[in-house]
VOGU-3710 file (C-alpha; in Angstrom, 3 decimals, decimal comma):
1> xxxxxxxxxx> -191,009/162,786/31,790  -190,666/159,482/30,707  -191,839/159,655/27,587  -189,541/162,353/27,011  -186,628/160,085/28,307  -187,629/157,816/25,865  -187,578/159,836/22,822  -184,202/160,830/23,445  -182,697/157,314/23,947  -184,294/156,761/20,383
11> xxxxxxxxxx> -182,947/159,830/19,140  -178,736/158,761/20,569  -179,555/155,139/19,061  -180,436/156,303/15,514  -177,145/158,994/15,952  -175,403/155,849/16,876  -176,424/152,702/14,631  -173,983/154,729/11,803  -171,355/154,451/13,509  -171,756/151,290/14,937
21> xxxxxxxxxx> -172,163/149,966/11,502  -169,080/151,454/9,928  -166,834/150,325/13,147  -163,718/148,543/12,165  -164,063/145,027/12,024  -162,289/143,299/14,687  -158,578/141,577/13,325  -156,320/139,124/15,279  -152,855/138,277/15,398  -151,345/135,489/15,267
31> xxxxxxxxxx> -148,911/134,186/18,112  -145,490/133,363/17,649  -144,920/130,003/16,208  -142,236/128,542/18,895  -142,355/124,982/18,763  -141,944/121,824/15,974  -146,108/120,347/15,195  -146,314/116,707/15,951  -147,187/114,502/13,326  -150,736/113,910/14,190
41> xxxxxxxxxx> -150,855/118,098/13,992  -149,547/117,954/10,292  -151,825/114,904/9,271  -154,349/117,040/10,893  -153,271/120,177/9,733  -153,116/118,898/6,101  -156,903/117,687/5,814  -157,963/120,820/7,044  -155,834/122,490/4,490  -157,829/120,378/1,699
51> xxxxxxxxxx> -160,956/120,873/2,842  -160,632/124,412/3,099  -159,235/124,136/-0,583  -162,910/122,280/-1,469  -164,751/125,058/0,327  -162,941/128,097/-1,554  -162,766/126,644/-4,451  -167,282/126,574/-4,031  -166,545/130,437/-2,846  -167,332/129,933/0,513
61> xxxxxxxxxx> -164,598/131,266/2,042  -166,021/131,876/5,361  -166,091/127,948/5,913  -162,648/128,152/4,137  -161,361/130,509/6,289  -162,436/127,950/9,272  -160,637/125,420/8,079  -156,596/127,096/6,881  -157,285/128,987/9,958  -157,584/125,401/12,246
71> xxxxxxxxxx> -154,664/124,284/10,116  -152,439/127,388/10,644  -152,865/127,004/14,481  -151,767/123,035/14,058  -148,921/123,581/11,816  -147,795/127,234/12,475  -144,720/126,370/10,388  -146,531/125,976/7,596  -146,574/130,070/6,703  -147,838/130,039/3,115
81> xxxxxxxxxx> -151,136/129,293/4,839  -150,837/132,620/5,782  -151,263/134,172/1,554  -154,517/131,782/1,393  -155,933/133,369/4,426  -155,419/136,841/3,177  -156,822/135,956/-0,297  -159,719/134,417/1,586  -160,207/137,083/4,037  -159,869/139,863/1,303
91> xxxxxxxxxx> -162,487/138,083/-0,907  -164,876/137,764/2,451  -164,640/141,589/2,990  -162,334/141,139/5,832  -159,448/143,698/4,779  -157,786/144,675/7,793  -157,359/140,853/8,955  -156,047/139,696/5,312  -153,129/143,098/6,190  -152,578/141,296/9,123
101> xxxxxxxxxx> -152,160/137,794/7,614  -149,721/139,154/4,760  -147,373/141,594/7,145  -147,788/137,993/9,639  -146,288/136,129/6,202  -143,608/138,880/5,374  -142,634/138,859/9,449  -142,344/135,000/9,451  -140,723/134,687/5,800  -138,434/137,904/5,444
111> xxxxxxxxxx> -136,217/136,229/2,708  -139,502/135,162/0,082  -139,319/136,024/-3,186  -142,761/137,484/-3,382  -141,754/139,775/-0,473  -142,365/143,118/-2,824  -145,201/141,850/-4,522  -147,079/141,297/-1,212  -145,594/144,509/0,722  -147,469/146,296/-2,651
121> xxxxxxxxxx> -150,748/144,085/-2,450  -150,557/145,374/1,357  -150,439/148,953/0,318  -153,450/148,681/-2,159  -155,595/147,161/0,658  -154,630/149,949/3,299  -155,855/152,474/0,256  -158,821/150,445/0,315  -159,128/150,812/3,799  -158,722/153,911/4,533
131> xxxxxxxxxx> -161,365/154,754/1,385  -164,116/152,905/2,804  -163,794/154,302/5,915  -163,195/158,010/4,659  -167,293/157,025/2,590  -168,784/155,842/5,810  -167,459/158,871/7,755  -168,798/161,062/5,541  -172,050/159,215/4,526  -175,052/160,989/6,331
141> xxxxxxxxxx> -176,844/159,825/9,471  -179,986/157,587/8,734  -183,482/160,048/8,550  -185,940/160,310/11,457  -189,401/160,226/11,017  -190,958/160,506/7,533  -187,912/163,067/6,636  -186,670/161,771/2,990  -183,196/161,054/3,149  -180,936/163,722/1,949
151> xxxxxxxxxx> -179,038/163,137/-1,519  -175,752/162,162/-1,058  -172,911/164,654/-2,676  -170,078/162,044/-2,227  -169,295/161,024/-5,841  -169,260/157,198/-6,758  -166,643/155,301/-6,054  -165,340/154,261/-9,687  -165,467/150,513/-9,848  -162,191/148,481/-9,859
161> xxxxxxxxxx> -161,360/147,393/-13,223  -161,671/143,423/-13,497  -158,756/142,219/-14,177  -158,139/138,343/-15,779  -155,593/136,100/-14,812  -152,430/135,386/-17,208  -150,719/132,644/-18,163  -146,839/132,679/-16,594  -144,220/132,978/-19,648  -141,875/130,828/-17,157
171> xxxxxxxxxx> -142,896/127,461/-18,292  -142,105/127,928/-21,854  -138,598/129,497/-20,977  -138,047/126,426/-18,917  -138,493/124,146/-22,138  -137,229/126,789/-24,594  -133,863/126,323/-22,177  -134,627/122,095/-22,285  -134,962/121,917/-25,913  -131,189/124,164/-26,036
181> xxxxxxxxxx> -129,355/121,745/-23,942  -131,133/118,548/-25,187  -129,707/120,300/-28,690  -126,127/120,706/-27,748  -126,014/117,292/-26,071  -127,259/116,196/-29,261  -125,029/117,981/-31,288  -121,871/117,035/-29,138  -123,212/113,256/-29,242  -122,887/112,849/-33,018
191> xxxxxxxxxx> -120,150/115,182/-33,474  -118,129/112,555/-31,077  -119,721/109,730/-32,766  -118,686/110,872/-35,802  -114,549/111,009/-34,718  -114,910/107,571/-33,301  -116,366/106,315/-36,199  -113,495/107,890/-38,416  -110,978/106,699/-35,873  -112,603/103,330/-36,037
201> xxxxxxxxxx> -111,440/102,711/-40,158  -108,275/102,840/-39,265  -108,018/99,667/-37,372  -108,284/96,133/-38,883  -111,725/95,467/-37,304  -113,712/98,523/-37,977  -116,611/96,952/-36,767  -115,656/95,620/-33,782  -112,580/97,786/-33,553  -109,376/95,348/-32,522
211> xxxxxxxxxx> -106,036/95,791/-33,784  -106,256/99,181/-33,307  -102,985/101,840/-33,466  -102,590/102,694/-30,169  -103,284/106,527/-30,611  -106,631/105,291/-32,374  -107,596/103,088/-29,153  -106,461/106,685/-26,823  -108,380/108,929/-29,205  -111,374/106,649/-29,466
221> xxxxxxxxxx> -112,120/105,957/-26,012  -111,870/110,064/-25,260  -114,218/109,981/-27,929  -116,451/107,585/-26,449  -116,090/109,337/-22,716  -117,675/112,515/-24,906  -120,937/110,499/-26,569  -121,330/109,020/-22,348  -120,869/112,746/-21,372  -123,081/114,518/-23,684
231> xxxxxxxxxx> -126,014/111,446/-23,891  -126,513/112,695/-20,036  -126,245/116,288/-21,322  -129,548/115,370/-23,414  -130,970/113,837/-20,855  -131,125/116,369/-18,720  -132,491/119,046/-21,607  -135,572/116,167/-21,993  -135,870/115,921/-18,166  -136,304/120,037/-18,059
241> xxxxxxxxxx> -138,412/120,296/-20,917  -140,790/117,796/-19,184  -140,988/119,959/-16,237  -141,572/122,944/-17,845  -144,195/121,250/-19,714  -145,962/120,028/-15,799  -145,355/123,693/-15,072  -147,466/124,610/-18,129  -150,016/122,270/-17,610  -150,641/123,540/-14,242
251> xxxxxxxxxx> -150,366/126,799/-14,443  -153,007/127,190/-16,881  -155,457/124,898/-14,553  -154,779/127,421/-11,825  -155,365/130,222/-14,196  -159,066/129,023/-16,168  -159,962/128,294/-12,141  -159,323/131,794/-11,291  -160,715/133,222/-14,226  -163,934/131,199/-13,906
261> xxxxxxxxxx> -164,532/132,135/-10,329  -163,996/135,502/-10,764  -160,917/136,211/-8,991  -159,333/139,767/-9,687  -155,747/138,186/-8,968  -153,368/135,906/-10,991  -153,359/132,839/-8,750  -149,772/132,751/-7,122  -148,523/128,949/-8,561  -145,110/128,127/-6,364
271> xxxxxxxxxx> -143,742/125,340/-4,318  -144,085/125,255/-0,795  -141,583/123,973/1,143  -141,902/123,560/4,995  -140,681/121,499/7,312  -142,592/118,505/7,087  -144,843/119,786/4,297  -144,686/119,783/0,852  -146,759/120,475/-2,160  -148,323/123,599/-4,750
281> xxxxxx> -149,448/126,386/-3,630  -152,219/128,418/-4,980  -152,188/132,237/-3,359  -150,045/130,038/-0,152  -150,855/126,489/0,053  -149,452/123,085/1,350
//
C-alpha cells in the first residue's frame, strides 16, 4: 500500500514539474510616486544609476537590474529609469516585468515623444509572450521510465532576425541647418559691410568716417546695426553646428556599444530631464 502511494506521488510530480517550469514568472508593480526625493535619495539614487550602467554595459543585467531598480525606488521621479529596466529585464528573459516597466513609463509620462514607439515595442513583447507560452503548453510531458521521448511535431520557432543599430540622420540635419544660418548671417554681414563701406566714401574721412552728410551718418549706422545683427545670426549657425556635431559624436558611441554587445535595438540617445536630474539617456537614463 505504501509503495503504491508512493509511485503515484512520483507519477503527479513528473505530470507536474512541466508545468511548474513553464509558470509565468512573477512581475511587480511599481507604487505610485507621491512625494519630492531628498537630496541624499538623488545623490544616492544617481550612483546606483552608474553602477548599474557599469554592470549592463559587462551584460550582467541581473546585477544591473539591482541597482536602476534601488535607484527607481530612491528617485521615483526619475521615470526614464523605467526604459532601462525594461531593456534590462527584456535582455534577462524577464518579459512580462519589462511590459510592466514600459506601460509603468507610458502611465507616468503620457505626453513623451517615444510614447508610440514604446506602446509598439509593448505589443511585440506580448506576441512574444503569448508565443512562448502557447510552445510550453503544447510541448509534451517529460518521459517515465526508459520510454524515449516522443518527437516533437511543433515546428521551430524561426529565429528573430538580428538586427544592427543605425546611426540617427538628426545630427547632420542639425548642422546642415547650422551651416544655413551661419551662411545667411554671413551673407547679410558683408552685404551690410559692403553699404557702409560705400556710404563711408562719401564723407571727408573715409577711414575714420567724420564729416559725414547727415543721411550718410543715418544710413551708415542702420548699416552697422545690420553687420551687429547678423554677426549674432552667425553665431548662432556655429553654436548649432557644434551641437549637432556633440550629437554626432555621441550617437555613434552609443551605436558601436550596442552593436558590439549584441543588442537587437537602436540604443534610444535623448535628454532626460527630471526634476533634480539631468543627463543622456541610453534606452532611459539619468
Amino acid at each position: 500500500m505504501l509503495r503504491n502511494l508512493k509511485s503515484l506521488l512520483a507519477a503527479l510530480a513528473l505530470l507536474v514539474a512541466p508545468a511548474v517550469a513553464h509558470a509565468e514568472e512573477p512581475t511587480k508593480s511599481y507604487p505610485d510616486c507621491g512625494r519630492e526625493p531628498t537630496d541624499a535619495e538623488v545623490a544616492a539614487a544617481k550612483g546606483a544609476f552608474q553602477a548599474g550602467n557599469a554592470s549592463f554595459n559587462e551584460a550582467d543585467y541581473t546585477r544591473a537590474l539591482d541597482y536602476w531598480e534601488d535607484a527607481y525606488r530612491r528617485d521615483c521621479t526619475a521615470n526614464p529609469l523605467l526604459l532601462n529596466l525594461a531593456r534590462a529585464y527584456e535582455l534577462a528573459g524577464r518579459k512580462r516585468q519589462a511590459v510592466v516597466a514600459l506601460e509603468t513609463f507610458v502611465a507616468r509620462e503620457p505626453n513623451s515623444g517615444e510614447k508610440e514607439q514604446i506602446n509598439r515595442r509593448v505589443e511585440v513583447l506580448k506576441k512574444k509572450i503569448a508565443e512562448e507560452d502557447a510552445a510550453a503548453a503544447a510541448a509534451p510531458p517529460p518521459a517515465t521510465g526508459t520510454t524515449p521521448p516522443a518527437a516533437s511535431t511543433n515546428p521551430p520557432v524561426p529565429a528573430e532576425p538580428v538586427t544592427h543599430a543605425k546611426a540617427s540622420p538628426w545630427p547632420w540635419v542639425t548642422m546642415g541647418v547650422g551651416a544655413v544660418v551661419t551662411t545667411v548671417g554671413a551673407v547679410g554681414y558683408f552685404g551690410a559691410k559692403g553699404k557702409a563701406d560705400d556710404l563711408a566714401k562719401q564723407c571727408k574721412d573715409p577711414v575714420h568716417r567724420i564729416d559725414c552728410p547727415a543721411n550718410v551718418k543715418t544710413d551708415g549706422d542702420a548699416e552697422n546695426k545690420k553687420m551687429r545683427t547678423f554677426s549674432v545670426v552667425s553665431g548662432v549657425g556655429v553654436a548649432v553646428i557644434v551641437g549637432g556635431a556633440i550629437w554626432w559624436f555621441l550617437d555613434k558611441k552609443s551605436v558601436d556599444r550596442a552593436n558590439a554587445t549584441g543588442s537587437l535595438q537602436h540604443p534610444l540617445l535623448a535628454p532626460l530631464v527630471a526634476p533634480q536630474l539631468a543627463g543622456l539617456s541610453l534606452s532611459g537614463a539619468f
